[in-house]
MOPAC internal coordinates of N, CA, C and O (Angstrom, degrees):
PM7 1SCF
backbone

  N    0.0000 0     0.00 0     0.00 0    0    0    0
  C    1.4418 1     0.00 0     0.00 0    1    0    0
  C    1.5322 1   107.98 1     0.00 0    2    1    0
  O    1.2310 1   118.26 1   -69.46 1    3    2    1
  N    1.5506 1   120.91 1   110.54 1    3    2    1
  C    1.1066 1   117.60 1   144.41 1    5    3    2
  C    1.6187 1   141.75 1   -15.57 1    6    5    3
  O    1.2310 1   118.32 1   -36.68 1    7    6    5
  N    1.3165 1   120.80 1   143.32 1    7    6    5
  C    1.7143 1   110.78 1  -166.17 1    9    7    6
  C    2.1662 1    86.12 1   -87.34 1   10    9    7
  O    1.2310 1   124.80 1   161.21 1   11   10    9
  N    1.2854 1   108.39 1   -18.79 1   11   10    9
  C    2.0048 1    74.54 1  -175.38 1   13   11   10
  C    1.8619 1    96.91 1  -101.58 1   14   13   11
  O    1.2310 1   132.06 1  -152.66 1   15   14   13
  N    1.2989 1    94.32 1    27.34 1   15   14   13
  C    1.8865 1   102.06 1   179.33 1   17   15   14
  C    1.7594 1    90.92 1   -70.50 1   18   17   15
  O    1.2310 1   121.98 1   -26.35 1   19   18   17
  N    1.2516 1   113.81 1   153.65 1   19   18   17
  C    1.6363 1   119.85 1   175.86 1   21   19   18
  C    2.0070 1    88.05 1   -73.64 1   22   21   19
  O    1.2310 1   128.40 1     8.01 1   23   22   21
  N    1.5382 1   101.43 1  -171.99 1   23   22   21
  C    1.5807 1    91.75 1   175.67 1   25   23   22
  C    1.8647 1    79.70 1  -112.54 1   26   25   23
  O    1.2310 1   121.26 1   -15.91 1   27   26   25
  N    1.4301 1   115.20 1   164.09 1   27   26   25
  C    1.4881 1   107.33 1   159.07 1   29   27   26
  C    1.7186 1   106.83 1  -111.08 1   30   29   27
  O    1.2310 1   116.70 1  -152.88 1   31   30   29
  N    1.2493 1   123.88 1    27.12 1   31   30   29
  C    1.3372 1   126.53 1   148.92 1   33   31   30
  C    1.3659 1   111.75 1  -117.01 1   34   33   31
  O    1.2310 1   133.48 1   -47.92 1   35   34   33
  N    1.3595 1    91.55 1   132.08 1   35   34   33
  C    1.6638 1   119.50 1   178.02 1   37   35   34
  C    1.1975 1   128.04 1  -135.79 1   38   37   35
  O    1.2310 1   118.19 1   -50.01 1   39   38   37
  N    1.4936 1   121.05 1   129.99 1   39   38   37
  C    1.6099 1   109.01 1  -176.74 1   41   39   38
  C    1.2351 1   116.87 1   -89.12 1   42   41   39
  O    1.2310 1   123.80 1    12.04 1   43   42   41
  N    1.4989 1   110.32 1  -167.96 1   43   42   41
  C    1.8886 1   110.90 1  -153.07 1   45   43   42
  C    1.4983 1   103.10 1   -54.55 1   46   45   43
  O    1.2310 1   119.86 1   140.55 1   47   46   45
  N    1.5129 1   117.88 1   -39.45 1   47   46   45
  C    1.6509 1    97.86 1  -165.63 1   49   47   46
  C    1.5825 1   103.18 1   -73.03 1   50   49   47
  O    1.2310 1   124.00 1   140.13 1   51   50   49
  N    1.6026 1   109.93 1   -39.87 1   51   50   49
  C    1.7378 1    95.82 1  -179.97 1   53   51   50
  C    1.3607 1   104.71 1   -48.31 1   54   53   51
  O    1.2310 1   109.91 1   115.77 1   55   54   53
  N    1.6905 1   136.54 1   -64.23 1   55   54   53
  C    1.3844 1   120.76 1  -168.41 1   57   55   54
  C    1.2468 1   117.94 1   -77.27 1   58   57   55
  O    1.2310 1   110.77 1  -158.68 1   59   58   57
  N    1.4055 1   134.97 1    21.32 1   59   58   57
  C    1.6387 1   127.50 1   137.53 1   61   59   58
  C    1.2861 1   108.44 1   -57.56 1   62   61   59
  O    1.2310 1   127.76 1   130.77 1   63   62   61
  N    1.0908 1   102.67 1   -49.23 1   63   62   61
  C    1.7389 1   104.76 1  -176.97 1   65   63   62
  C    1.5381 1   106.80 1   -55.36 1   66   65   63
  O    1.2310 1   127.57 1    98.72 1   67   66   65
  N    0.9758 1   103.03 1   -81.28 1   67   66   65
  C    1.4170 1   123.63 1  -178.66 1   69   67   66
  C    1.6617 1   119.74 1   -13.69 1   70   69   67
  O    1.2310 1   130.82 1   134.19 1   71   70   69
  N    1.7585 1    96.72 1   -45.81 1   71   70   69
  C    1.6863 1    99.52 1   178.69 1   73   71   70
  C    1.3706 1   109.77 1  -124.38 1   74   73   71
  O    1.2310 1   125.29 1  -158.38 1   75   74   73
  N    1.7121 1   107.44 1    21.62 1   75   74   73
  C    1.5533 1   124.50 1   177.37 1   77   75   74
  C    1.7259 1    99.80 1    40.00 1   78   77   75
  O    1.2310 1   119.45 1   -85.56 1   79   78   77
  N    1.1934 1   118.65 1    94.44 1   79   78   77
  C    1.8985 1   131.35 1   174.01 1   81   79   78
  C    1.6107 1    86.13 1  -162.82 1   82   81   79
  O    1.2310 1   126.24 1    33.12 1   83   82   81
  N    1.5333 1   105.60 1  -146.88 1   83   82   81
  C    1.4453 1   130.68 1  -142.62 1   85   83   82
  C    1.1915 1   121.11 1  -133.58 1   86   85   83
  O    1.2310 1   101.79 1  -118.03 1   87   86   85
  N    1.2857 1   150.84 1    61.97 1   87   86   85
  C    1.4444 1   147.75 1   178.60 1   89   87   86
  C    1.0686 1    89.77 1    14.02 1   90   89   87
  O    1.2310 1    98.45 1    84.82 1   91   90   89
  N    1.5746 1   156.22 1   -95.18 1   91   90   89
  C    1.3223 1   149.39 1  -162.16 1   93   91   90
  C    1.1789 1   118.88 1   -17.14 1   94   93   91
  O    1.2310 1   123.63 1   120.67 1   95   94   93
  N    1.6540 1   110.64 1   -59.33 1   95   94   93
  C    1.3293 1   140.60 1  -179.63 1   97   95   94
  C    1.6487 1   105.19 1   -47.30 1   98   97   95
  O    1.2310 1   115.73 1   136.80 1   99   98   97
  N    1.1653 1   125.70 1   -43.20 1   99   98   97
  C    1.6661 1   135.62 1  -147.79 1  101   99   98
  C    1.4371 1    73.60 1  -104.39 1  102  101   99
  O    1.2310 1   112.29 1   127.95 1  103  102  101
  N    1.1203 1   132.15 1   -52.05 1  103  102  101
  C    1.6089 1   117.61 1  -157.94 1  105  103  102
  C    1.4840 1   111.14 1   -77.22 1  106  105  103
  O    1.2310 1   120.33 1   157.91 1  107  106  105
  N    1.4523 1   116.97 1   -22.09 1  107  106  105
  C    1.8241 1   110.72 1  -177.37 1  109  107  106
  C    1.2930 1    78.77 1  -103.00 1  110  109  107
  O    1.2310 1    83.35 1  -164.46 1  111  110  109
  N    1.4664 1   172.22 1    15.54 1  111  110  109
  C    1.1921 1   161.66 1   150.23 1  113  111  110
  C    1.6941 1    99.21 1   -54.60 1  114  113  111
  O    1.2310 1   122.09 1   124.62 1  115  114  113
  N    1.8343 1   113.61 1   -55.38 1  115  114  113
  C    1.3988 1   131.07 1  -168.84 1  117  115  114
  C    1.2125 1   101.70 1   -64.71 1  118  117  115
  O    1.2310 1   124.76 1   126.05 1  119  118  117
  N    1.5267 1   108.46 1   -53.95 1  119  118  117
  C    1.2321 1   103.97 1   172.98 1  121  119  118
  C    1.6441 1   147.29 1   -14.01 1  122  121  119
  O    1.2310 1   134.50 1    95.14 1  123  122  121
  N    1.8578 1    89.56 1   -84.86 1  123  122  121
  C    1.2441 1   130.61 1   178.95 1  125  123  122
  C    2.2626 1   103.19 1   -60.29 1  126  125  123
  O    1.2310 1   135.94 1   174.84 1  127  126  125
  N    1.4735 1    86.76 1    -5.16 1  127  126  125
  C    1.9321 1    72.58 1  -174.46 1  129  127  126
  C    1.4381 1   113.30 1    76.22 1  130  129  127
  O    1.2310 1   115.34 1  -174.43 1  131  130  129
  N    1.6982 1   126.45 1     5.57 1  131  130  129
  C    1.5042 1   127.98 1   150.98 1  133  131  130
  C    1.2575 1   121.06 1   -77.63 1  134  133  131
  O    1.2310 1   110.67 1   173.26 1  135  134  133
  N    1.1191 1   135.14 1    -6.74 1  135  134  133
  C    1.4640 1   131.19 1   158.02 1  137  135  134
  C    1.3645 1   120.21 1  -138.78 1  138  137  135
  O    1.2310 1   122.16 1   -36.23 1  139  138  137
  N    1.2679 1   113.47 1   143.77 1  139  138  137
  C    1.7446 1   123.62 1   175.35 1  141  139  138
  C    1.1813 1   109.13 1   -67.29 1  142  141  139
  O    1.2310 1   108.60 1   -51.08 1  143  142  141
  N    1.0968 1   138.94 1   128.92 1  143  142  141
  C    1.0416 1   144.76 1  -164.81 1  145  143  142
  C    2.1090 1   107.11 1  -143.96 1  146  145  143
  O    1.2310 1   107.66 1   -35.04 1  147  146  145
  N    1.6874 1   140.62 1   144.96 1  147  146  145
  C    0.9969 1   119.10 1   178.28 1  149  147  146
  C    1.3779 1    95.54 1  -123.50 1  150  149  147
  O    1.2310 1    97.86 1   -36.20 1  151  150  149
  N    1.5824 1   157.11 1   143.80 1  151  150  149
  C    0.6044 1   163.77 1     6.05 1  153  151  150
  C    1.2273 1   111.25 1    98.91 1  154  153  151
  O    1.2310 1   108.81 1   -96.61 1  155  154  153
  N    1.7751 1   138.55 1    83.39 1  155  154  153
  C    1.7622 1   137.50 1   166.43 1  157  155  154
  C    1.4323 1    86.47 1  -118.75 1  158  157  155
  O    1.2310 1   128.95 1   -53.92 1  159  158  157
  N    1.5148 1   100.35 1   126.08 1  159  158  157
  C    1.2816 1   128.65 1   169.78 1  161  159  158
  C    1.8935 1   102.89 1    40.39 1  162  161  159
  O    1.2310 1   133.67 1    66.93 1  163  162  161
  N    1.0307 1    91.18 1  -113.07 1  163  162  161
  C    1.5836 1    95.61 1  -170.06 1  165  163  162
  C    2.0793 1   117.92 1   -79.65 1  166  165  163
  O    1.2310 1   141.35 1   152.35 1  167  166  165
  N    0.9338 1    76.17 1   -27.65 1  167  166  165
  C    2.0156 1   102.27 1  -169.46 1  169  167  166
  C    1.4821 1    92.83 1   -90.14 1  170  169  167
  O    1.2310 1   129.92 1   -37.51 1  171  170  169
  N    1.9172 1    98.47 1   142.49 1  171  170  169
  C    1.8949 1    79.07 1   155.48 1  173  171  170
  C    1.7072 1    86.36 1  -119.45 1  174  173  171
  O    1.2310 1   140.99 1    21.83 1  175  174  173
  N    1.4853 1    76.87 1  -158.17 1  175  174  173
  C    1.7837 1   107.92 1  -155.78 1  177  175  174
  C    1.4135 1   102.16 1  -113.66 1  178  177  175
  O    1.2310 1    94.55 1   -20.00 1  179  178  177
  N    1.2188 1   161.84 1   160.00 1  179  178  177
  C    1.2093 1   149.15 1   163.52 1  181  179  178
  C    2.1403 1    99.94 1  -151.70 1  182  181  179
  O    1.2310 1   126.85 1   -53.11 1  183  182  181
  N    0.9399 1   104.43 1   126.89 1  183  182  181
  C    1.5747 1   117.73 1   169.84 1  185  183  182
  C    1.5050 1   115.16 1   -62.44 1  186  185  183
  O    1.2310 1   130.07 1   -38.90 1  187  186  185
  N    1.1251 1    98.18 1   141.10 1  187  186  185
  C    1.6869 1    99.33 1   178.66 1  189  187  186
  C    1.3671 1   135.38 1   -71.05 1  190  189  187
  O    1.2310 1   129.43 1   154.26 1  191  190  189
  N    1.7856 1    99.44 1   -25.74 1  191  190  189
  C    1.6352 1   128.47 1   157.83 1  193  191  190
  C    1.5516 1   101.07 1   -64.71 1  194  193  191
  O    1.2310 1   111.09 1   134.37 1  195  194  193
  N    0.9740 1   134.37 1   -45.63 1  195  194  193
  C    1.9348 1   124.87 1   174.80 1  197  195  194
  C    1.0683 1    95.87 1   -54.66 1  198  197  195
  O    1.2310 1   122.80 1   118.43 1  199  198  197
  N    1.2637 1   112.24 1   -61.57 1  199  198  197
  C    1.8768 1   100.39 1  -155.18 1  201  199  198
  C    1.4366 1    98.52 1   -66.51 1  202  201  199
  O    1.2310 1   107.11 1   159.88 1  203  202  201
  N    1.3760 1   141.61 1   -20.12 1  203  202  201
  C    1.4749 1   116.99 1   177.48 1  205  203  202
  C    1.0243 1   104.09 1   -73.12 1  206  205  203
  O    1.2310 1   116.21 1   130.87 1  207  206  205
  N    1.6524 1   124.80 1   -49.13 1  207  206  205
  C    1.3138 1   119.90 1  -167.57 1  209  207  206
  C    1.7385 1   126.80 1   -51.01 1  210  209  207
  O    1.2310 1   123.77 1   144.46 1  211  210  209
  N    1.4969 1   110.37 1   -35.54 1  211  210  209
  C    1.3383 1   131.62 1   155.16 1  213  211  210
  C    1.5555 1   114.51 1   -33.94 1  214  213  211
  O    1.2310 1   137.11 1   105.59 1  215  214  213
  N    1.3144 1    84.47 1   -74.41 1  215  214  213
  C    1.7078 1    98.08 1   174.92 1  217  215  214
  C    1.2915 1   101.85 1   -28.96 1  218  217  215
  O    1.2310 1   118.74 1    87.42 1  219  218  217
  N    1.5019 1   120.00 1   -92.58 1  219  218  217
  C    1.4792 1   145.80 1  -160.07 1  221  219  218
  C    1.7791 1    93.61 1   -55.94 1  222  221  219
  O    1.2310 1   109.62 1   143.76 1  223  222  221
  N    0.8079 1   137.08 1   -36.24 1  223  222  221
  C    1.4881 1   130.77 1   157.55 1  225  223  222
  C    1.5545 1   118.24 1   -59.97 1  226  225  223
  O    1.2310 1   114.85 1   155.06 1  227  226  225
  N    0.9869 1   127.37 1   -24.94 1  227  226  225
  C    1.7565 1   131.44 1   152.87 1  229  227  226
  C    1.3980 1   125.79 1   -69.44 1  230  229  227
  O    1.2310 1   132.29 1  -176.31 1  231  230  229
  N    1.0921 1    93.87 1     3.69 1  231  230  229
  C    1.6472 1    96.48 1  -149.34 1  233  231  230
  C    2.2585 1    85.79 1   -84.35 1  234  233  231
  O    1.2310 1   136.91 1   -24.83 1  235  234  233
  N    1.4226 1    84.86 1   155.17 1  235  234  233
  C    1.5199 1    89.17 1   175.62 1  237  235  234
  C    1.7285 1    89.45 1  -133.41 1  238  237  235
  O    1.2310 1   119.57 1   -25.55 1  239  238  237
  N    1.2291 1   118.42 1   154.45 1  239  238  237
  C    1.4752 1   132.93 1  -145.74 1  241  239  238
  C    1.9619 1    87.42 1  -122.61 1  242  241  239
  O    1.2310 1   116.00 1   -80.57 1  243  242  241
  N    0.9775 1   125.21 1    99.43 1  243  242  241
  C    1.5430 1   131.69 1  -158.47 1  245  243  242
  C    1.7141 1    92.54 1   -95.27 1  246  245  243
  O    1.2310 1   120.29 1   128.89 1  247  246  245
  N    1.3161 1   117.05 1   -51.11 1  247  246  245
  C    1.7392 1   125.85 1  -158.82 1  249  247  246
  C    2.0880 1    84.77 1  -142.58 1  250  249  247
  O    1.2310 1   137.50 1   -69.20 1  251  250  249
  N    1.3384 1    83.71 1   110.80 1  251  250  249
  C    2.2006 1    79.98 1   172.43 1  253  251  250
  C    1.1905 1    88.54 1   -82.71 1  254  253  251
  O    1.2310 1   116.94 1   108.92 1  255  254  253
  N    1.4316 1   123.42 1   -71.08 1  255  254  253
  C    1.9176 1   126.91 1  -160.70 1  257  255  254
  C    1.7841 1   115.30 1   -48.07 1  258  257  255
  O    1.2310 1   126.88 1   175.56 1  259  258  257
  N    1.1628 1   104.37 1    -4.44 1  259  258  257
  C    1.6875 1   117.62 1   170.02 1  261  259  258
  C    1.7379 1   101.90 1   -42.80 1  262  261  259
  O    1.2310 1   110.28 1   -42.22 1  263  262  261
  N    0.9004 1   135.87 1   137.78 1  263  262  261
  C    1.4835 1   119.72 1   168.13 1  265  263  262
  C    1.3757 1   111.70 1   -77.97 1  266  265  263
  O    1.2310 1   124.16 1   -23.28 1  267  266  265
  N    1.5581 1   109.62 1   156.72 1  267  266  265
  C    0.8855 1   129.70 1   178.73 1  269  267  266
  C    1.8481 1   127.20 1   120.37 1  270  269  267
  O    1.2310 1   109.72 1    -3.66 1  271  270  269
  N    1.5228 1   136.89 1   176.34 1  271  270  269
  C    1.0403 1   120.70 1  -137.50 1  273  271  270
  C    1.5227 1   106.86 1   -77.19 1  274  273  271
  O    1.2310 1   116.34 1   -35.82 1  275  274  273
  N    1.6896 1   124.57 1   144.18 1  275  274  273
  C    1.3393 1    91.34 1   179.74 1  277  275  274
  C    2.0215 1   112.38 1   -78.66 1  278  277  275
  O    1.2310 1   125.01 1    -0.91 1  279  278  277
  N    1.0712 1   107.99 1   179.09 1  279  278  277
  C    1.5357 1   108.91 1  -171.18 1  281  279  278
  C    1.9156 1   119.84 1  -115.92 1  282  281  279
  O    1.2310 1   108.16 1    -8.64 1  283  282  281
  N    0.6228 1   139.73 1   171.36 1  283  282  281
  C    1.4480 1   124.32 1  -174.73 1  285  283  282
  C    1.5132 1    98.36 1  -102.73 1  286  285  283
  O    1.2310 1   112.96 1   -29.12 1  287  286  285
  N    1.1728 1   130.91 1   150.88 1  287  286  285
  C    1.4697 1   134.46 1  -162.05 1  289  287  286
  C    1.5889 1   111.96 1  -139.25 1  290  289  287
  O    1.2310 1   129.28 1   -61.39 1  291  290  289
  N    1.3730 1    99.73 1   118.61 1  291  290  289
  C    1.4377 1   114.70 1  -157.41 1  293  291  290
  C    1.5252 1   100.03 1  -109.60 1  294  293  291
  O    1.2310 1   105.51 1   -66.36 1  295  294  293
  N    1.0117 1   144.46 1   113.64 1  295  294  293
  C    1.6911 1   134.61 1   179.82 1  297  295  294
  C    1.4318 1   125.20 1  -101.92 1  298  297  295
  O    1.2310 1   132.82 1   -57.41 1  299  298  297
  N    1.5157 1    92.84 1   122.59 1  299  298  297
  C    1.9245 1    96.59 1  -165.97 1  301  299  298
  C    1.4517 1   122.12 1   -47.20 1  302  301  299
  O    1.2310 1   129.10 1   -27.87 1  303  302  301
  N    1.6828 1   100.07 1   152.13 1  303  302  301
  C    0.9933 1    98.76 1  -176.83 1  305  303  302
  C    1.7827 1   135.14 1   -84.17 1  306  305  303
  O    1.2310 1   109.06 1   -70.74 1  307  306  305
  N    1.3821 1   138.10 1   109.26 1  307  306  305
  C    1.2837 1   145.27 1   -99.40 1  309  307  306
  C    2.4232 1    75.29 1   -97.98 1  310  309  307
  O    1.2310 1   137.43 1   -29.60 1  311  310  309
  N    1.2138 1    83.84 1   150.40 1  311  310  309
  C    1.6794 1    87.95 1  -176.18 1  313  311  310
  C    1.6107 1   105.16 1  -118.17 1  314  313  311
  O    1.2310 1   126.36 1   -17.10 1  315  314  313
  N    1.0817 1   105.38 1   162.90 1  315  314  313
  C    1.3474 1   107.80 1   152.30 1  317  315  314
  C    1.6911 1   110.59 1   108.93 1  318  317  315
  O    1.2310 1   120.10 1   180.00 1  319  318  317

């Protein structure tokens, strides 16, 4: 990776941003075993491909025949 390459690891506050939610949100995501998350020392690390995949695994499908691409559909994991 190039030094003006973006990095595609980012920690929790970069991926608040990243998937616009809540440090809370990213942290019971790790938690709960809904997102990959890696772990340096105290901080983790999370990939930028997880957090989409996360995303697109939240995703609830409102209008399918809407145009546009279809998406692969991952269904949360049920708690409790």
């Amino acid at each position: 990776m190039a030094v003006d390459e973006p990095n595609p690891w980012l920690n929790v506050k970069e991926a608040k941003t990243w998937v616009r939610c809540g440090e809370t949100c990213i942290y019971q995501a790790i938690k709960h075993g809904e997102l990959k998350a890696v772990k340096v020392g105290l901080a983790y690390r999370i990939h930028t491909e997880w957090l989409d995949a996360w995303m697109k695994s939240r995703a609830t499908v409102v209008n399918p025949d809407a145009p546009g691409p279809a998406l692969a559909y991952y269904p949360r994991k049920k708690t409790g």
